[in-house]
Steps between C-alpha positions, in 0.01 A plus 500: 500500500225430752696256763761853528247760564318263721843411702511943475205535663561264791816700511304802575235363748778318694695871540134593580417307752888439666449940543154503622624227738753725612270763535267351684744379732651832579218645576313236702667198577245314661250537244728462222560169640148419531426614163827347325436194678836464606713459872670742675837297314444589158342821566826577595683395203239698292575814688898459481472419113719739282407665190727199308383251717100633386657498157598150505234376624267632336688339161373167588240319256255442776262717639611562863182572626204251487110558574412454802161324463531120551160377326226659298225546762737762644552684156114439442439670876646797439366536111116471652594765803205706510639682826435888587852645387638592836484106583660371139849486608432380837293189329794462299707523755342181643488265217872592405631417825333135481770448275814360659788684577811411179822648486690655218726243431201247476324675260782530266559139561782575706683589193591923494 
C-alpha cells in the first residue's frame, strides 16, 4: 500500500535527520544551532536523546523536519545562483538564514 511505504519513508528521514542533528550538534554546537534553527534548549534535548528515544520519535507520521524556505522568491534565489563555487554556500547561507528561527516541537506541530 502507498499511505505505508510513504509513512516508511518518513520513518527513515525522521531517524535521518534526528542523527544528523545529533551529529551536528556534537561536533559544533553553535553552528548546529544555526543550521537546525533551533535554541540552545532543544539543542540540548537533541543531544541527550537515546537510541529509543530516536526510535520513537522517529515513528511519528509527520515529517519532523520542515524546509526552511518561507516563500518562493527564496527557493527561486537560490535555483538562478549563478555564483563562482567558492561563494555558493555562503549565498546560501544568506537567504536561508532570512528564514526565522522554529523549533522542533513547532514543526511537528508540537505533537512528537
Amino acid at each position: 500500500m502507498i499511505n505505508e511505504q510513504l509513512l516508511d519513508e518518513i520513518q527513515d528521514l525522521n531517524l535521518s535527520y534526528l542523527l544528523l542533528a545529533q551529529r551536528l550538534l556534537a561536533e559544533d554546537r553553535a553552528m548546529a544551532m544555526f543550521r537546525l534553527k533551533v535554541d540552545g534548549e532543544m539543542a540540548d534535548i537533541l543531544a541527550s536523546l537515546s537510541a529509543r528515544q530516536l526510535g520513537q520519535l522517529s515513528r511519528t507520521n509527520q515529517l519532523l523536519c520542515q524546509l526552511s524556505l518561507s516563500d518562493e522568491t527564496q527557493l527561486q534565489a537560490l535555483l538562478k545562483q549563478r555564483r563562482e563555487q567558492g561563494l555558493i554556500h555562503t549565498h546560501a547561507s544568506m537567504i536561508l538564514t532570512q528564514t526565522p528561527s522554529t523549533s522542533l516541537s513547532q514543526s511537528a506541530g508540537g505533537s512528537a
